[in-house]
KOLDREN-515068 format. One line per 5 residues: their letters; for each residue x, y, z of C-alpha. Coordinates in Angstrom, 3 decimals, always signed. Each point is the difference from the previous one (the first is absolute). Last residue first. Example, Ala and Ser with C-alpha at 12.3 -4.5 7.8 and 13.67 -1.06 7.14 Angstrom:
2
sa = +13.670/-1.060/+7.140 | -1.370/-3.440/+0.660
***
This chain:
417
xxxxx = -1.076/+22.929/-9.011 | -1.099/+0.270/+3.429 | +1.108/-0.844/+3.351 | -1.444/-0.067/+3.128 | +0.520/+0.455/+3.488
xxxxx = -1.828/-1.195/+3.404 | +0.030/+0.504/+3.274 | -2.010/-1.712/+2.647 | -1.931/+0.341/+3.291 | -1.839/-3.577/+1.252
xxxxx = -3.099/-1.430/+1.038 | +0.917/-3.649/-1.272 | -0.727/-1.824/+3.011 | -3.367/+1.626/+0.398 | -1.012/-2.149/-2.466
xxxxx = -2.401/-2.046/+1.934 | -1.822/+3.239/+0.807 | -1.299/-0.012/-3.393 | -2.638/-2.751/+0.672 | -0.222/-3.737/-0.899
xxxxx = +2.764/-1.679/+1.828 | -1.334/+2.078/+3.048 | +1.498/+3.014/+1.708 | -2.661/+2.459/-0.510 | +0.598/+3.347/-1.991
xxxxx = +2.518/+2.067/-0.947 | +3.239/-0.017/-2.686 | +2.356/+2.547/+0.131 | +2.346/+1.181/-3.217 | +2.738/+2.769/+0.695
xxxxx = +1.697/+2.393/-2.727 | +3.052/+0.579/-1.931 | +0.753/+0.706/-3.838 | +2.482/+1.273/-2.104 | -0.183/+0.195/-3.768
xxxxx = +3.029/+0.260/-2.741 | -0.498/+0.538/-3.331 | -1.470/+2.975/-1.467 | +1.515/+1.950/+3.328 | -0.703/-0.807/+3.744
xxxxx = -3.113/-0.664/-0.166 | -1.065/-0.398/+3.832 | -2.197/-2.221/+1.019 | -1.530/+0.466/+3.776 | -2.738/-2.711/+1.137
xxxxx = -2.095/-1.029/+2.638 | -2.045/-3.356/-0.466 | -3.163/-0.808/+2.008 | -1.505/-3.537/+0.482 | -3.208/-2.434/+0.689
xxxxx = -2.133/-0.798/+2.497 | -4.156/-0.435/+1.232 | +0.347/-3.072/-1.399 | -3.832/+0.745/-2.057 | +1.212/+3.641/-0.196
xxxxx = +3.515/-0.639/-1.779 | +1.811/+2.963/+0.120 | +2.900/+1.568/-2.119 | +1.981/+2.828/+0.401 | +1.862/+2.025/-2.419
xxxxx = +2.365/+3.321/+1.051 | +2.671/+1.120/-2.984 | +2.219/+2.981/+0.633 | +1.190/+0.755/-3.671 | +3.512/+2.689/-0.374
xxxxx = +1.553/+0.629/-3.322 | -3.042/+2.393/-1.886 | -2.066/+0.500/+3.190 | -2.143/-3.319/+1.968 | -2.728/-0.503/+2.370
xxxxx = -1.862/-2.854/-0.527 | -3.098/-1.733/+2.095 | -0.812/-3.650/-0.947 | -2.893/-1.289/+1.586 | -1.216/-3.753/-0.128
xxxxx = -3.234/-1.886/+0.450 | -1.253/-3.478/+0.514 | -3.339/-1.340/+0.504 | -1.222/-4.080/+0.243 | -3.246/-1.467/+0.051
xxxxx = +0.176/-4.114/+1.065 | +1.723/+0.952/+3.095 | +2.439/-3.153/+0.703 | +0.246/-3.167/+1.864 | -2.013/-1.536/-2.497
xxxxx = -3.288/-1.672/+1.197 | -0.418/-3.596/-2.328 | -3.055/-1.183/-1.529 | +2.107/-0.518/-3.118 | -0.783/+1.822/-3.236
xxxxx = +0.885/+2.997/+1.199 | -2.958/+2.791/+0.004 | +1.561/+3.270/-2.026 | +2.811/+1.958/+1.403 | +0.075/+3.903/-0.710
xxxxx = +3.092/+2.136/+0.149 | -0.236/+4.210/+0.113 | +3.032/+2.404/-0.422 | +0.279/+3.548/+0.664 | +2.999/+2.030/-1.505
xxxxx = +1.087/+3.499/+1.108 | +2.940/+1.908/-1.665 | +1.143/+3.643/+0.559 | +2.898/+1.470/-1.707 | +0.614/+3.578/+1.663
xxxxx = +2.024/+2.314/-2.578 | -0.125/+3.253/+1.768 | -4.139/-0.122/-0.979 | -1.243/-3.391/+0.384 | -0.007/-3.171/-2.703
xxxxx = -2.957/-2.228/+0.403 | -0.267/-3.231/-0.456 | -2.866/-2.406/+0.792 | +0.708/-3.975/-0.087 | -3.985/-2.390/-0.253
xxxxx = +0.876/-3.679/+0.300 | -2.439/-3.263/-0.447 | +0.535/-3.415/+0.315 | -2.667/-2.802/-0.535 | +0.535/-3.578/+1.075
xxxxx = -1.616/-3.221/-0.799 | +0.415/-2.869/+2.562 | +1.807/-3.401/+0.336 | +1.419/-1.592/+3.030 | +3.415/-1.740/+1.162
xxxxx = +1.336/-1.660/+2.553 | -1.177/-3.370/-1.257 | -2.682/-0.511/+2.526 | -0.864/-3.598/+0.781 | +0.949/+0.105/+3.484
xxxxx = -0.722/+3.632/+1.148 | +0.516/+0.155/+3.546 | +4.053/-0.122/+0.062 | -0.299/+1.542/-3.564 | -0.899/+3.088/+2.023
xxxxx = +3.087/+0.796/+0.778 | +2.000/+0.001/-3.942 | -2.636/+3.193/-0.711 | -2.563/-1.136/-2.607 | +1.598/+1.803/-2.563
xxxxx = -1.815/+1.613/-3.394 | +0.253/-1.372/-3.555 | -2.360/+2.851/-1.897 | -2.454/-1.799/-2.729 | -1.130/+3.690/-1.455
xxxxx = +2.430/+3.226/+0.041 | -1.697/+3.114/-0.524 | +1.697/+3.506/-0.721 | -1.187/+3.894/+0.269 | +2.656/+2.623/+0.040
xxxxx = -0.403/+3.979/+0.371 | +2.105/+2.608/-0.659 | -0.796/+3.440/+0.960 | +2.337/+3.300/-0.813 | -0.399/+2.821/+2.151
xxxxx = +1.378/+4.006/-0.993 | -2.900/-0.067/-2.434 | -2.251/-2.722/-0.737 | +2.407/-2.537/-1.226 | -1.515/-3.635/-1.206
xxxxx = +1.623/-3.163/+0.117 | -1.748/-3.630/-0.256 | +0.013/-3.873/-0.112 | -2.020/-2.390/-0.432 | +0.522/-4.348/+1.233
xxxxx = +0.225/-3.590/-0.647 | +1.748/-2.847/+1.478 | -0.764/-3.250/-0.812 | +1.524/-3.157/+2.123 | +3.000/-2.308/+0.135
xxxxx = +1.065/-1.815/+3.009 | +4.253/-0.514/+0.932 | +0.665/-3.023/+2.039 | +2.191/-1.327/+2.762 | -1.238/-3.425/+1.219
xxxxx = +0.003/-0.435/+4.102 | -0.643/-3.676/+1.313 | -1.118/+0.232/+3.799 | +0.464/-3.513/+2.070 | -1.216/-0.399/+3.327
xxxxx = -3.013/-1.848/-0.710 | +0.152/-0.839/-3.655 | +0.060/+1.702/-3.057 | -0.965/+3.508/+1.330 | +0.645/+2.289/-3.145
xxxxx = +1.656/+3.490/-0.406 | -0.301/+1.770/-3.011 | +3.513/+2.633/-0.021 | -1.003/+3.090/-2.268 | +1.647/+2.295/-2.358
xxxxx = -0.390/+3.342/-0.408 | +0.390/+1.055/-3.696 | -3.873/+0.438/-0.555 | +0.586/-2.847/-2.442 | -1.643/+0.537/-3.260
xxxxx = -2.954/+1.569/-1.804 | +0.516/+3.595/-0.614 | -2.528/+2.954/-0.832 | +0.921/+4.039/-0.624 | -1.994/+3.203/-0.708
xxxxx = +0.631/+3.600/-0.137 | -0.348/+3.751/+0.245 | +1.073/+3.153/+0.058 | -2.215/+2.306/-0.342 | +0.938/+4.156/-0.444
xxxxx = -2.343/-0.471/-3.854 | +0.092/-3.863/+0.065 | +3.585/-1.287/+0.183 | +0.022/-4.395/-0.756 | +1.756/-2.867/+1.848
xxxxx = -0.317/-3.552/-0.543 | +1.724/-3.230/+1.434 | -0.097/-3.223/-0.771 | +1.193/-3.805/+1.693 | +0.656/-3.378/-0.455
xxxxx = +1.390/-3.249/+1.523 | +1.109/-3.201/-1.139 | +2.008/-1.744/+2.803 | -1.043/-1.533/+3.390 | +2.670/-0.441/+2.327
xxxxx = +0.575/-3.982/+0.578 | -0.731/-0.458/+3.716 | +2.703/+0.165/+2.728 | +0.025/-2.703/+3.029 | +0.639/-0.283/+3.525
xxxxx = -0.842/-2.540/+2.868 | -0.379/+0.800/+3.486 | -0.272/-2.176/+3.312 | -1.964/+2.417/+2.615 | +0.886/+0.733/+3.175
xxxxx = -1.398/+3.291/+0.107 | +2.913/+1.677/+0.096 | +0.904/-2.289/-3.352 | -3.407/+1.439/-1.571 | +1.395/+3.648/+0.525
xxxxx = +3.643/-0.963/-1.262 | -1.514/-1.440/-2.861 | -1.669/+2.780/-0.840 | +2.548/+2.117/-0.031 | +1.791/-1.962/-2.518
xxxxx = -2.841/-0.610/-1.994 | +0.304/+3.703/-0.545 | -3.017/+1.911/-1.466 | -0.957/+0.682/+3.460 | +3.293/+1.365/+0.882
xxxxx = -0.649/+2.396/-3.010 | -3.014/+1.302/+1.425 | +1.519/+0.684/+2.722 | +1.015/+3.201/-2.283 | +3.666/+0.812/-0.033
xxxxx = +1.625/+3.340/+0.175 | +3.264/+0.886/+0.781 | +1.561/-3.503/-0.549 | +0.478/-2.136/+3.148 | -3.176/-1.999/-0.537
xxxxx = +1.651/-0.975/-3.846 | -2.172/+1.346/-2.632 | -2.133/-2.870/-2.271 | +0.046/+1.047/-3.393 | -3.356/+0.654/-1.560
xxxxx = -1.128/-2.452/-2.658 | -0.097/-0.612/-3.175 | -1.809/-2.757/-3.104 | +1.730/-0.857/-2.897 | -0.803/+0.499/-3.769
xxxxx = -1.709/+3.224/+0.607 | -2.118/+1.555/-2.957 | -0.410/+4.221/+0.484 | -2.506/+1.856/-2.293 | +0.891/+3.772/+0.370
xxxxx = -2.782/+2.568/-1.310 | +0.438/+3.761/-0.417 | -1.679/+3.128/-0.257 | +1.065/+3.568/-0.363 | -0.159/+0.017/-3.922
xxxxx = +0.306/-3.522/-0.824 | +2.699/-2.812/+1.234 | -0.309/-3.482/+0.194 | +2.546/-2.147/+1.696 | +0.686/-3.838/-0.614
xxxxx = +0.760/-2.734/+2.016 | +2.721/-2.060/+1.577 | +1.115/-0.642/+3.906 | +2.858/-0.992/+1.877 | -0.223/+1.589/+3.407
xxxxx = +2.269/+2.056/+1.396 | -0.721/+1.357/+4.275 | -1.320/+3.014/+1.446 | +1.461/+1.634/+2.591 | +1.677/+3.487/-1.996
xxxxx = -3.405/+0.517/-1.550 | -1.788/+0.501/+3.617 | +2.096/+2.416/+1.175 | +2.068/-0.767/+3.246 | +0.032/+0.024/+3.121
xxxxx = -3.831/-1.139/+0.039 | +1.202/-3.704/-0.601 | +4.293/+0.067/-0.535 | +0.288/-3.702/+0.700 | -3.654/-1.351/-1.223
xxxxx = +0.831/-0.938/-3.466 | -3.133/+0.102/-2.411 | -2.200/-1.903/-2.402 | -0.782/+1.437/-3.452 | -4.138/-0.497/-1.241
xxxxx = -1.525/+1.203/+3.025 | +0.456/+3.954/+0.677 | -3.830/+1.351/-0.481 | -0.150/-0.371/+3.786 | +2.772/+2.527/+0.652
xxxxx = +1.743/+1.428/+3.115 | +2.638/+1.834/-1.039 | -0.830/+3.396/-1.351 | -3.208/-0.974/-1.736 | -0.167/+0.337/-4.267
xxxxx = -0.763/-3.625/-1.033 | +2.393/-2.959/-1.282 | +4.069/+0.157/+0.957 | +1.722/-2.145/-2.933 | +2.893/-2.352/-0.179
xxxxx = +1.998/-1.671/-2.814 | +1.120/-3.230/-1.071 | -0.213/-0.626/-4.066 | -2.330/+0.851/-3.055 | -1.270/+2.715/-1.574
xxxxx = -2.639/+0.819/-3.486 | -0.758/+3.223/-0.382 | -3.125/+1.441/-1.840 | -0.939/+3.567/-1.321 | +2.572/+0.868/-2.833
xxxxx = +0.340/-3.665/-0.883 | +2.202/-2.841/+1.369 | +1.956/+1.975/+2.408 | +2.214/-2.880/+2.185 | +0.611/+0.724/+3.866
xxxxx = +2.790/-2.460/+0.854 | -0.103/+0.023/+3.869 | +2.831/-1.192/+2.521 | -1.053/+1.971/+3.589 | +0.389/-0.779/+3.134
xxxxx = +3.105/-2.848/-0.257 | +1.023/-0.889/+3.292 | +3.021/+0.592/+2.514 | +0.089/-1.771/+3.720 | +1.524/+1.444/+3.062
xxxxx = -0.836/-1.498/+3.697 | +1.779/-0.452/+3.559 | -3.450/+1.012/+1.445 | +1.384/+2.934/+1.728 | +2.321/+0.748/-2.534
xxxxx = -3.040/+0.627/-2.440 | +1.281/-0.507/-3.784 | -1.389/+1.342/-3.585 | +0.533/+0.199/-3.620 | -2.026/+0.606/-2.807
xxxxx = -0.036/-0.091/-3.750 | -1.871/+1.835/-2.584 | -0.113/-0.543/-3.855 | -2.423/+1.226/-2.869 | +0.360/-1.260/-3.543
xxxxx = -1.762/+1.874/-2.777 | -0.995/-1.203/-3.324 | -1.273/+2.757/-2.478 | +2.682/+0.652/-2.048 | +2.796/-2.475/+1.224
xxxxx = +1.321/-0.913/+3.430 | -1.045/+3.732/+1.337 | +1.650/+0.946/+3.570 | -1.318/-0.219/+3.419 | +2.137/-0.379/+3.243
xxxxx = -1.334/-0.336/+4.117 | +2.597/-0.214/+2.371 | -0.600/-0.777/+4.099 | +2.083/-0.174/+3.159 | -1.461/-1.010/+3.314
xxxxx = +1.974/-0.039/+2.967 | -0.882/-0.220/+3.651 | +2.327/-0.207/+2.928 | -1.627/-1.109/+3.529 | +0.249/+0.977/+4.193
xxxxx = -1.029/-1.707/+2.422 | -1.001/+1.365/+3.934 | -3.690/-1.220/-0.488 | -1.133/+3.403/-0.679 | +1.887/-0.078/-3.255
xxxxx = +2.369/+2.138/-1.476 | -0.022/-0.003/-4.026 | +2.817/+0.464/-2.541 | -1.060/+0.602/-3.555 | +1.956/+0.121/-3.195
xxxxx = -2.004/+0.201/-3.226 | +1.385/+0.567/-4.078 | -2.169/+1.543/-2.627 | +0.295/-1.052/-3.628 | -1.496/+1.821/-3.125
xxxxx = +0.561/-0.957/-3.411 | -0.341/+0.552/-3.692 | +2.447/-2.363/-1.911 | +3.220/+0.807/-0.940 | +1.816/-2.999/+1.776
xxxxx = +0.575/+2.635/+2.686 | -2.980/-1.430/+2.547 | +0.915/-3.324/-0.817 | +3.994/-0.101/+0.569 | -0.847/+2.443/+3.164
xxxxx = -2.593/-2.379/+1.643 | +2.588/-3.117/-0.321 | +2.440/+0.642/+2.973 | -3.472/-0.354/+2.392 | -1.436/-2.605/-1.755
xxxxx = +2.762/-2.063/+0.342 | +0.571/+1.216/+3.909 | -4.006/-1.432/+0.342 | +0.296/-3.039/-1.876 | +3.458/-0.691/+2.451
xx = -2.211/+0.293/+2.547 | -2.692/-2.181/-0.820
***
């Protein structure tokens, strides 16, 4: 992993100058954590374009990364798209990429065809997370509309960030068979593990459109909902078997954007249908014939207000609704069925100098976080950054406070070219 990392590393310049366009940006960040540890992060990143022949573009990005507090570095391929104009209107493309869907800061339901990884999640903007996926398709384009059919070969999921990382979900301990185990074993259970073959064949498309000050849009995928799930069954008394599988599902969902003044609204409606919820790993002790598991529909909706002050005051306010159908079990999930989420960003920033405040709050866990920040742009170049991040809330696996470990004060740099 390393040694991908240091090749990547000594390799950005040859791309970047191979007379291609290009843009690169390189990360250093050292954290202080409540918990008395300290941790390096690096994340460097090059993105080239150039023309292959008249009218067939290739597109190329690369990443790098490494947490010293999880011992971990890895480099991947973002981006690796031919993008081929057959006719003045239509483009044919095919290769890995990643796309952000819907116009939210962050927090997006309209965001389901390209999985995720968790390591930098709210520290960072959504694009720089997401993860390649090999896809092919074609792109129509028409006045202010267009239309992008997407045709998967292989199915994706989210990565699964280490517990020590600044951010991790429980979520993805209870996508870990490896957790689970543990959990069982504490409960004196024999376990027995297993993966499932990942589904493949998978499809997706996306439409937006400008209507008068309108923006507006469309998309549908049916596929894995990139979180992957461990199906636990009782095969004898005693004995747990635990299969790791990935479900796939239709998504669907509208999008919008509309400026009345100094305030900009964006608004995102999505449903999900045939959900793969958890039947938390405790109540299996009273549930004999339960496979963990249950199925529900789901529908997500977001509403983000801007509004840009006098003295250059960036105000941001997003509201966010969840509704769970009936599960198909007769099971009572340890969770509120209706769940709300909102997030305020304030900004105060002059020509060199931003002070950044965001917080986000959970109402349902009655938690969440707030992030200080002071960048600094140095010149066209150079950019220096420090700040704190808390996190609030209860101390239980499944609320914010858990992650109280990771409060921590930073500074940061970055490099672009």
């Amino acid at each position: 992993m390393r040694k991908g990392l240091l090749t990547l590393l000594l390799s950005a310049p040859v791309l970047a100058n191979a007379g291609w366009n290009h843009t690169g940006t390189v990360d250093l960040r050292m954290d202080a954590r409540e918990a008395g540890e300290s941790a390096l992060l690096g994340r460097t990143a090059v993105t080239a374009s150039g023309e292959l022949a008249e009218r067939l573009s290739l597109q190329v990005e690369v990443e790098g990364n490494g947490e010293t507090s999880v011992e971990s570095a890895s480099a991947e391929l973002r981006t690796l798209l031919l993008d081929w104009q057959v006719h003045d209107a239509v483009y044919l493309f095919a290769g890995w990429q990643q796309q952000v869907w819907g116009r939210a800061d962050d927090v997006n339901p309209l965001d389901f065809a390209f999985a995720e990884d968790p390591r930098w999640y709210y520290l960072e903007p959504r694009a720089q997370r997401k993860l390649a996926r090999l896809s092919a398709g074609t792109r129509i384009e028409w006045g202010d509309s267009s239309l992008a059919l997407f045709y998967f070969p292989e199915s994706s999921r989210n990565h699964l960030a280490d517990a020590d990382s600044i951010w991790c979900e429980r979520a993805c301990d209870f996508a870990d068979a490896d957790f689970q185990r543990e959990q069982f074993a504490a409960l004196g259970f024999a376990v027995n593990t297993s993966k499932a073959s990942a589904p493949r064949h998978e499809w997706a498309g996306r439409y937006t459109s400008r209507l008068g000050g309108l923006d507006f849009g469309a998309a549908v995928y049916y596929g894995t909902d990139h979180r992957q799930r461990v199906e636990r069954t009782f095969v004898a008394p005693g004995v747990v078997a635990l299969e790791t599988k990935e479900y796939q599902s239709l998504s669907y969902g509208v999008d919008a954007a509309y400026a009345f003044g100094d305030v900009v609204a964006r608004a995102e409606l999505a449903r999900y249908q045939d959900v793969k919820l958890y039947i938390y790993p405790e109540l299996a002790r009273y549930l004999a014939d339960a496979d963990g598991l249950t199925e529900t529909d789901a529908t997500a909706a977001i509403l983000s207000l801007d509004y840009t002050a006098p003295g250059d005051i960036y105000l941001n306010f997003q509201y966010q609704d969840v509704w769970l159908g009936e599960p198909e079990d007769e099971v009572i999930l340890p969770r509120e069925l209706n769940l709300a989420t909102f997030q305020i960003a304030k900004t105060f920033y002059d020509p060199d100098v931003k002070i950044e405040w965001t917080t986000l709050y959970d109402i349902n866990k009655q938690g969440g976080f707030s992030k200080l920040e002071a960048r600094w742009q140095m010149d066209m170049q150079w950019m220096l950054s420090v700040g704190c991040l808390a996190f609030d809330g209860e101390n239980s696996a499944e609320d914010y406070g858990a992650f109280r470990k990771n409060n921590s004060v930073y500074i940061a740099t970055q490099y672009q070219f």
